[in-house]
C-alpha positions in Angstrom: 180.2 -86.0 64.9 180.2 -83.8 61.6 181.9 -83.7 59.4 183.7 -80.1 59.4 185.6 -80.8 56.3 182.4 -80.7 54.5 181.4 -77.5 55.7 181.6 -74.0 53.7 184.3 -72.1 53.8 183.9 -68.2 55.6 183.9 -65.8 53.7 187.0 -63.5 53.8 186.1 -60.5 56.1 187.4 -58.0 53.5 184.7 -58.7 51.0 182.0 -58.4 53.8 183.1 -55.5 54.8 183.6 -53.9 51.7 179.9 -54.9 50.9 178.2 -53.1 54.0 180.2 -50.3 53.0 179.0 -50.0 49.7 175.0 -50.7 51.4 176.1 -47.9 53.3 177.3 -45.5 50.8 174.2 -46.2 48.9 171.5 -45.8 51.8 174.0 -42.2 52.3 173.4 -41.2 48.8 169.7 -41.7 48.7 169.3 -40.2 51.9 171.2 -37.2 50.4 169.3 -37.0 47.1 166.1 -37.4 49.1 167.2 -34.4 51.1 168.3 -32.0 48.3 165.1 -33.5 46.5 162.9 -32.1 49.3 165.1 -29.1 49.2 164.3 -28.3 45.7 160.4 -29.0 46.7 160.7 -26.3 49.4 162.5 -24.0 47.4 159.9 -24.6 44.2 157.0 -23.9 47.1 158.9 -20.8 48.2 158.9 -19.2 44.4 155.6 -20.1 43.5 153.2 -19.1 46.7 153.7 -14.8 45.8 152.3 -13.2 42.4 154.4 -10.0 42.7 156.9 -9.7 40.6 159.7 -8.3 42.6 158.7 -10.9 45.7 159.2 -13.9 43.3 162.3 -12.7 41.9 163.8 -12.0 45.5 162.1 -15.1 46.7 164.1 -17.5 43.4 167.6 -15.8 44.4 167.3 -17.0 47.9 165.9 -20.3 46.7 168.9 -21.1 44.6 171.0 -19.9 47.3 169.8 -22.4 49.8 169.5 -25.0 47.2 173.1 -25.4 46.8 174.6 -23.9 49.9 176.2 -21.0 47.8 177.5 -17.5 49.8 176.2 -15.3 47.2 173.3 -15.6 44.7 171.7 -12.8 42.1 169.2 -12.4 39.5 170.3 -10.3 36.3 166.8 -9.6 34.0 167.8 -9.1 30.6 167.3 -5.6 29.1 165.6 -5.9 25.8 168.5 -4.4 23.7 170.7 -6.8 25.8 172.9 -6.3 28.9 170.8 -6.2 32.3 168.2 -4.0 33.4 167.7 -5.3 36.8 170.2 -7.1 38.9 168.6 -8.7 42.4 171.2 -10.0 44.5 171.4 -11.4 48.4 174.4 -12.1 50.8 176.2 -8.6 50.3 175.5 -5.8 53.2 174.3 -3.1 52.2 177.6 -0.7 53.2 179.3 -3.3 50.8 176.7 -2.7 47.9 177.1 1.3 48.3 181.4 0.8 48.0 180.8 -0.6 45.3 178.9 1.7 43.1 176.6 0.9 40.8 175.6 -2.9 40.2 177.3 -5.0 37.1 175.9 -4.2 33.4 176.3 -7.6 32.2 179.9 -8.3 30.9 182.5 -10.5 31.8 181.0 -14.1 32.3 177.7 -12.7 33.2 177.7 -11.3 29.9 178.5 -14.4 28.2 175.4 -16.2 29.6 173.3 -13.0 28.4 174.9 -14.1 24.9 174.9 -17.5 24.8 172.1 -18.7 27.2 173.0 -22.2 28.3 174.1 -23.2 32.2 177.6 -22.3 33.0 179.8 -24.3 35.9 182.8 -23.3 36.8 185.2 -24.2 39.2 187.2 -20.5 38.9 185.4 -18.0 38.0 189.0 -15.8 37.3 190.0 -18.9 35.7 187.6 -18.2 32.4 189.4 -16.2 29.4 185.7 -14.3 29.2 185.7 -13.4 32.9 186.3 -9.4 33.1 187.6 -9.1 37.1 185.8 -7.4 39.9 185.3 -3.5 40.8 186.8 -2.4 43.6 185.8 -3.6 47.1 183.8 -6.5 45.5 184.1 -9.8 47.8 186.3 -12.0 46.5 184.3 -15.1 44.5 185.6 -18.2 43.1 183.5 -21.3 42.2 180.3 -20.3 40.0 177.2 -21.8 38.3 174.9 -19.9 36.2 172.0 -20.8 34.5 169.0 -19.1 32.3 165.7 -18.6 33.5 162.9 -19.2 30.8 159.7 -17.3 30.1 157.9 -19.5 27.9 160.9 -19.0 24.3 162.3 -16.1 25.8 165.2 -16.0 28.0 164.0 -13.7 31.1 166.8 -13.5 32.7 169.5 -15.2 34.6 170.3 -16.7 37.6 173.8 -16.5 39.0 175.0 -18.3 41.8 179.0 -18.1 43.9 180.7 -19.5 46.4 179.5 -22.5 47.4 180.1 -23.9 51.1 181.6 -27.1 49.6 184.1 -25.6 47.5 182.9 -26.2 43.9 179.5 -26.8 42.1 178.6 -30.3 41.0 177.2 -31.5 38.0 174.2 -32.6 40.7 173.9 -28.3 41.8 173.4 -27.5 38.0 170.8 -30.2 37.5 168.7 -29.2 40.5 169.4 -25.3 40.2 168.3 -25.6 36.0 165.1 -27.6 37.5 164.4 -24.8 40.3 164.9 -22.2 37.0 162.4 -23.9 35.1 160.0 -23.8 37.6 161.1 -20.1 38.1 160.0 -19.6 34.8 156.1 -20.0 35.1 156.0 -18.5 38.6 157.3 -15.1 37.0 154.8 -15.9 33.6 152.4 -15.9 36.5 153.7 -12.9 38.2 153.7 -11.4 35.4 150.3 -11.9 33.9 149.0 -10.6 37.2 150.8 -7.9 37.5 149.6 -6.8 33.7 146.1 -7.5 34.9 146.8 -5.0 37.7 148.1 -2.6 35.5 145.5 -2.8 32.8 142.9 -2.3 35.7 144.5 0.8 36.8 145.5 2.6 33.1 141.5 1.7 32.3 140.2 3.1 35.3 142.9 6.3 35.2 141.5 6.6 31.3 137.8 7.0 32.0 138.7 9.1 34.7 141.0 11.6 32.6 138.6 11.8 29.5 135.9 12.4 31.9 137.2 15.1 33.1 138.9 16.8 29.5 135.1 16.2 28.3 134.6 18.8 31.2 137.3 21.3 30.0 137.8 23.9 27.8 139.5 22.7 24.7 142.0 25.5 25.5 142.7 23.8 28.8 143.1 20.1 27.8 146.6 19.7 26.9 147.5 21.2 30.5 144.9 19.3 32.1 145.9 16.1 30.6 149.2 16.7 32.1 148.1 17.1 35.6 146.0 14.0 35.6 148.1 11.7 34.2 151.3 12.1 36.6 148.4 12.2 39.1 146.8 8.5 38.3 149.5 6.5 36.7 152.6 5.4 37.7 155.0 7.9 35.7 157.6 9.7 37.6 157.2 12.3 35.2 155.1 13.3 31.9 155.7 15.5 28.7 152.8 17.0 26.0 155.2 17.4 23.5 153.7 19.8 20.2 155.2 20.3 17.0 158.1 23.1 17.1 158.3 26.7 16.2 161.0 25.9 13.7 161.3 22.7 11.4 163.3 19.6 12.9 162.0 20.6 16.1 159.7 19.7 18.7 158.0 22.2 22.3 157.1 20.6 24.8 154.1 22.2 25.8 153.5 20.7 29.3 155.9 19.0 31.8 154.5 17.4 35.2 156.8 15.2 37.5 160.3 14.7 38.2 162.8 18.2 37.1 159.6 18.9 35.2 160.8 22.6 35.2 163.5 22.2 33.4 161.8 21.1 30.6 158.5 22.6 30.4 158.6 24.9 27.5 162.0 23.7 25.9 162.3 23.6 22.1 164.3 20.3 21.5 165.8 20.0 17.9 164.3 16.5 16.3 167.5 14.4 16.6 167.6 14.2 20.1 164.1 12.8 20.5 162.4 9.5 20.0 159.0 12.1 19.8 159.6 13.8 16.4 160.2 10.2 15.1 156.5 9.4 16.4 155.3 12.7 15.1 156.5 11.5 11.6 155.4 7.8 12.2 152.1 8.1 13.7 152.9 4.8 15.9 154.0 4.7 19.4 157.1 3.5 20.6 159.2 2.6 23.7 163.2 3.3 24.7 164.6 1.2 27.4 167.3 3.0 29.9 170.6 3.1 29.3 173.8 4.3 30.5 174.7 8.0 29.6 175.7 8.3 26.0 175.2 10.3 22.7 171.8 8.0 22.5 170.5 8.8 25.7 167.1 10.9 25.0 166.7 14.6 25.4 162.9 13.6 27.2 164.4 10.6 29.7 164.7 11.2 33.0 168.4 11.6 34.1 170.1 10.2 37.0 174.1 10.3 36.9 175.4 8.4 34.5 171.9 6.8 33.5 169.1 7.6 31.6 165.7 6.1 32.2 163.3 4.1 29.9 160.1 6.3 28.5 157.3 5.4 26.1 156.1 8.1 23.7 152.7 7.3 22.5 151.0 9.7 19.5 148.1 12.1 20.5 146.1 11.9 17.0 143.4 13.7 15.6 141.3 13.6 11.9 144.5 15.4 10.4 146.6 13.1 11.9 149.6 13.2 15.0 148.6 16.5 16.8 150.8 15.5 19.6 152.9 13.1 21.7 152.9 11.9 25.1 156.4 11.4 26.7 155.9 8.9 29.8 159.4 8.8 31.8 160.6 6.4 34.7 163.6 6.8 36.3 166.3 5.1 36.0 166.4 1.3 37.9 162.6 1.3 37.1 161.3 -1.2 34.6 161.1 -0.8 30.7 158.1 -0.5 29.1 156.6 -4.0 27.9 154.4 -4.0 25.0 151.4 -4.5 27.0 152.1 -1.0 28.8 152.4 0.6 25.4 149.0 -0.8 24.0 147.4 0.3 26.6 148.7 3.7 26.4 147.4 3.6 22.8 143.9 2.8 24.1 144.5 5.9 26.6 145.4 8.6 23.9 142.5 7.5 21.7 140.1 8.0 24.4 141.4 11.3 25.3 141.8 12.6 21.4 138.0 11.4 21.4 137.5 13.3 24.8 139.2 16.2 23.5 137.1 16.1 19.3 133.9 16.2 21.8 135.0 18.9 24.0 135.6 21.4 20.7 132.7 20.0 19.4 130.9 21.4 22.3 132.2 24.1 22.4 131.6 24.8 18.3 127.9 24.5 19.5 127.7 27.1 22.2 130.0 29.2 20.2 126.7 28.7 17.2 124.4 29.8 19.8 126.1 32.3 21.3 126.7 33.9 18.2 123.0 33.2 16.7 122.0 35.0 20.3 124.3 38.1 19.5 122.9 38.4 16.1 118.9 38.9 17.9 120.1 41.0 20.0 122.0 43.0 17.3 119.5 43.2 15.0 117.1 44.2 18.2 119.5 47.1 19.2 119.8 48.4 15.1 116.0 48.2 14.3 114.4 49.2 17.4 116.4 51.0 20.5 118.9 52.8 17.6 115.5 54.1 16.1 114.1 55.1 19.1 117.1 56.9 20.1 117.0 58.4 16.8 113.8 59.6 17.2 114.0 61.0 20.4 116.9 63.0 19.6 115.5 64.4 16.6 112.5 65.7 18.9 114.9 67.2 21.6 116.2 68.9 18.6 113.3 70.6 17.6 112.5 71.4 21.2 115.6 73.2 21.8 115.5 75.2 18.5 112.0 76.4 20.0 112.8 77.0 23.4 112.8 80.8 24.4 115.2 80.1 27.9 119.1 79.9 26.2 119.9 77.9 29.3 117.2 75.2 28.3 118.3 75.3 24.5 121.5 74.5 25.6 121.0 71.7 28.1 118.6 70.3 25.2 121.3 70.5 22.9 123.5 68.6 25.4 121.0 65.8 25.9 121.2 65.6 21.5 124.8 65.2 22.2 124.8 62.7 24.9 122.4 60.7 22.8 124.4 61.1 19.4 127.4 59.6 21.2 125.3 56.5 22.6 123.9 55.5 18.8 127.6 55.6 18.3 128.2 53.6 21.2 125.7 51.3 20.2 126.7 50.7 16.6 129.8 49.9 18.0 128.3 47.1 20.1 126.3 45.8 17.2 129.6 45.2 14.5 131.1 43.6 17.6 128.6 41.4 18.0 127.6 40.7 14.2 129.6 37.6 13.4 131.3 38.5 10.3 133.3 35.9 7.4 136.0 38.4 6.7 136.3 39.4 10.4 140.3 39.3 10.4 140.3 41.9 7.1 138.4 44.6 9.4 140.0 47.4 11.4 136.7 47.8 13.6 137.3 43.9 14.5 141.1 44.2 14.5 140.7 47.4 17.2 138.2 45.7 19.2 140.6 42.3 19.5 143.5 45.0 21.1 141.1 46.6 23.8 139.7 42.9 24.4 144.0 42.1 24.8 144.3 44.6 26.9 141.3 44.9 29.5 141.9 42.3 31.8 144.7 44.3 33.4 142.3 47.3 34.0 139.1 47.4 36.4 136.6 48.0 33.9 137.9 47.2 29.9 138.5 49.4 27.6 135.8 51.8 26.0 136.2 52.0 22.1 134.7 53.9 20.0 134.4 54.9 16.4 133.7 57.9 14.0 133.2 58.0 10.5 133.6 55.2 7.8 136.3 53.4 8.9 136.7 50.3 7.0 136.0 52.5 3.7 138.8 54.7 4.6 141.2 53.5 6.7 142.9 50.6 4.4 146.0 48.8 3.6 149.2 49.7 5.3 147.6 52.8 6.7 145.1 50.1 8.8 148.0 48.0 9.8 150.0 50.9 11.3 146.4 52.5 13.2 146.4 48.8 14.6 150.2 48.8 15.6 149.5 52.4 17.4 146.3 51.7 18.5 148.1 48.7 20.8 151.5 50.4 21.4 149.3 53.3 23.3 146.8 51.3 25.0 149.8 49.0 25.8 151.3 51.8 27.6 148.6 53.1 29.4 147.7 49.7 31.0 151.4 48.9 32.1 152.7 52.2 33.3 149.9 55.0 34.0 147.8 52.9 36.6 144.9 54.2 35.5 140.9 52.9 35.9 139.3 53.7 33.0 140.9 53.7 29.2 139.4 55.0 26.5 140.1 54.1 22.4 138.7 56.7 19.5 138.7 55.9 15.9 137.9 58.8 13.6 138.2 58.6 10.2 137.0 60.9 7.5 137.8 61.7 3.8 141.5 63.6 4.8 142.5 62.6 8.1 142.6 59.3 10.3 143.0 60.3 13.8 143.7 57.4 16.9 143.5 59.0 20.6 143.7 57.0 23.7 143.0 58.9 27.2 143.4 57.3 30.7 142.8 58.7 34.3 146.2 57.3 35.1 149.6 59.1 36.8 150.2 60.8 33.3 153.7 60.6 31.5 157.3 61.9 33.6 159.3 64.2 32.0 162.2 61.9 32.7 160.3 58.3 31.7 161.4 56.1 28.9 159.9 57.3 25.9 161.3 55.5 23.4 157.9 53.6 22.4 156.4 57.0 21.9 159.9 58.3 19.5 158.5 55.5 17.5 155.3 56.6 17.4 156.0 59.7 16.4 158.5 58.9 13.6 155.9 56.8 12.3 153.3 59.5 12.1 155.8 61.6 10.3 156.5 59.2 7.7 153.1 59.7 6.8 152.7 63.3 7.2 151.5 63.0 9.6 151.7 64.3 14.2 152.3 63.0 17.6 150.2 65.1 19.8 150.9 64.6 24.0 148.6 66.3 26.7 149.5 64.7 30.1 149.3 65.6 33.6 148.5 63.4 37.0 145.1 62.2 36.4 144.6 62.9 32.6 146.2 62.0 29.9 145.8 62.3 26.1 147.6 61.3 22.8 146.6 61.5 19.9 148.0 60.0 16.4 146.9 61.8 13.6 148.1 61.2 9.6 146.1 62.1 6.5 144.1 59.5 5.3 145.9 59.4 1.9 149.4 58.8 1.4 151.2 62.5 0.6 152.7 62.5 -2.9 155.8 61.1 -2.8 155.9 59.8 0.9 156.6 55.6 1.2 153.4 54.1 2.0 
């Protein structure tokens, strides 16, 4: 038989059982790390399959979420003069969003991530001196774990997470969540980088398309045309041409498209209040973020309560230099400008300023032509259809003087007349036409400029016509008050006598100037306004001159008349 006494001992059943339970532990926590390990995998695959921006930042909240069981997760991006710009968030209805009111700024502990970006655990959030409470009807949140989200060196933004199922955040959440955020970070480089590509696609094409069509348009038209297809092919919500102002330290803004664009189009803005007049100064294009409503806030940015939105002012040059700037709002909520948005911007404005050279440059030409063309035709009209006129008048003439019938003299003499006043006529034509270097110095041009003014109101323009040496006489303060009538009455005529045809005389000898404008309109009322014609009459007799009125329904005629020198002691 054996021998039991030789036999080893059993092992107490304490230390067995203590050892499967530690087996057992261990094959639990590698079955649990394996789990949360091929959580993190599905949560990396989630972030990384979209390239749109907003998708993968939705698509990382939700990931981190799920990661580590947590009620509530959000994604603050970091506004580039700090605080947050964006805040994504999931687990929150909607209803409980709206009590709320707008979404957090970035203080409190949020804030001191935004400061200080390293991970942040905490098993009471209202335990933390820097926490800064809740608004009202926020859902109560205890446990949280934040951590930065990486763009290459710069800190993106930040990923906050609350609430988790189990109670608190372990050290093993912040690991796995600060590996999900680093993978985070070259999903949104991605994003990003394709959504730039996008964008630069999109400016280029909207470029060629808008200088295209300025190269069609007169230089006159470009800065309102220039308005209308920009807010047409980018993605502004609203666009300002803003000029130099009227007065110094101001700006105009010339041309408003887009959001509330009527409330600014036209509006003088004093410098101060403007990022534009800084680029005006500058020459180089800049970008504002948005911001909450303050003394900063940006008389161009587009305004929604308590917010203003970010806008990119990019300079409009020329040879001489900033001619212009281009105010290019979002509203508020919407992006900020990256630098990427604002080079290419640059690129935009030089295209059109090129556009825009080419189009005057164009223009220059045909204005060359047209004016070499007037000056044939002039010199056509003066050497042969003048002389021929001449001529035949001068034969009329001696017809009529020979004529025994009276009645034949005098329809002769008539035809002499006729023909006298279309030479005149024609002259007229002819200094219109002749391109002249001291154009602006010259009654005859000044005269013609008015009736041009005042035509396009009337169904056929205005006949002008002149008698005598005009420029010889008619000089100095004398011309400058025959202008100042000569548009007061034609003014006059157009707006109130509805009349079809208007007719302007000049007639100027060696003692009297004399301006007379008839119409075919309703005439002048006895009981009509008549200041405007007080003043033309106190003005003729500072000079010595009379205010002569012959007016009835279907005729009317007044006539200025003043000595063509100044009476002794009369103010000139």
């Amino acid at each position: 038989m054996p021998d039991r006494s030789q036999s080893p001992p059993d092992l107490p059943r304490s230390e067995l059982d203590r050892a499967l339970h530690d087996l057992v532990e261990r094959a639990d926590d590698v079955i649990a790390t394996q789990g949360r390990l091929r959580a993190l995998l599905h949560a990396t695959q989630a972030v990384v399959e979209p390239i749109e921006l907003p998708v993968v930042l939705e698509r990382i909240v939700r990931a981190g979420v799920e990661l580590v069981d947590a009620e509530y997760g959000a994604l603050g991006v970091v506004a580039p003069e700090g605080g947050l710009e964006e805040f994504i968030h999931v687990g929150m209805a909607p209803e409980l969003v709206t009590a709320i009111g707008h979404l957090p700024e970035g203080h409190g502990v949020l804030g001191a991530l935004i400061d200080d970006p390293r991970p942040i655990r905490l098993r009471h959030i209202t335990d933390d001196p820097r926490s800064a409470g809740f608004p009202d009807g926020h859902p109560p949140m205890d446990a949280f774990l934040g951590v930065p989200i990486r763009v290459r060196d710069e800190v993106f933004g930040n990923l906050y997470l609350s609430n988790p199922r189990a109670g608190e955040f372990t050290a093993e959440d912040e690991d796995l969540v600060s590996a999900l955020a680093a993978t985070a970070g070259f999903a949104i480089a991605n994003a990003r980088l394709y959504d730039e590509t996008r964008m630069r696609q999109t400016w280029t094409a909207s470029s060629a398309q808008i200088a295209s069509a300025l190269l069609d348009t007169a230089s006159a038209a470009a800065v309102p045309m220039l308005a209308d297809e920009l807010i047409a092919r980018t993605t502004a919500d609203r666009i300002c041409i803003v000029e130099a102002g009227p007065d110094p330290l101001t700006v105009h803004v010339a041309e408003a498209r887009g959001d509330r664009a009527a409330d600014l189009s036209g509006a003088v803005i004093p410098a101060m209040r403007t990022a534009a007049a800084v680029v005006f100064e500058s020459g180089a294009s800049r970008a504002r973020p948005g911001s909450r409503l303050d003394e900063a806030a940006d008389a161009l940015a587009i305004m929604e309560g308590d917010a203003a939105g970010p806008t990119m002012f990019v300079a409009l040059k020329n040879a001489s230099g900033v001619w212009g700037v281009m105010a290019v709002c979002r509203t508020p909520g919407r992006g900020h400008f990256t630098p990427a948005e604002l080079d290419i911007a640059d690129d935009l404005a030089s295209r059109v300023a090129l556009a825009i050279e080419l189009a005057k440059a164009r223009e220059d030409r045909q204005r060359a032509f047209l004016a070499d063309d007037r000056s044939r035709i002039a010199r056509d009209l003066h050497d042969h259809v003048i002389q021929q006129l001449f001529g035949t008048g001068l034969e009329l003439q001696a017809l009529s003087g020979a004529a025994a019938d009276r009645e034949v003299a005098r329809r002769l003499q008539s035809a002499v007349a006729t023909l006298d006043e279309s030479i005149t006529q024609i002259r007229t034509i002819i200094f219109a036409m002749t391109p002249r270097p001291d154009a602006d110095s010259s009654l005859r041009r000044r005269l013609l400029d008015i009736a041009a003014e005042c035509s396009p109101s009337l169904p056929q323009p205005v006949a002008v016509s002149f008698s005598g040496p005009v420029d010889l006489v008619v000089t100095g303060d004398v011309a400058d008050d025959v202008a100042a009538v000569s548009r007061e009455l034609l003014t006059n005529a157009v707006k109130h006598a509805a009349a079809s045809t208007v007719r302007l005389s000049l007639v100027a000898n060696e003692t009297a100037v004399r301006v007379a404008v008839d119409d075919d309109g309703s005439g002048i009322p006895d009981s009509g306004r008549r200041s405007g014609l007080a003043n033309l009459q106190a003005r003729a007799e500072r000079r010595g001159g009379r205010l002569h009125i012959d007016s009835e329904p279907g005729r009317t005629t007044v006539r200025w008349t003043v000595p063509a020198e100044p009476l002794e002691g009369v103010d000139s």
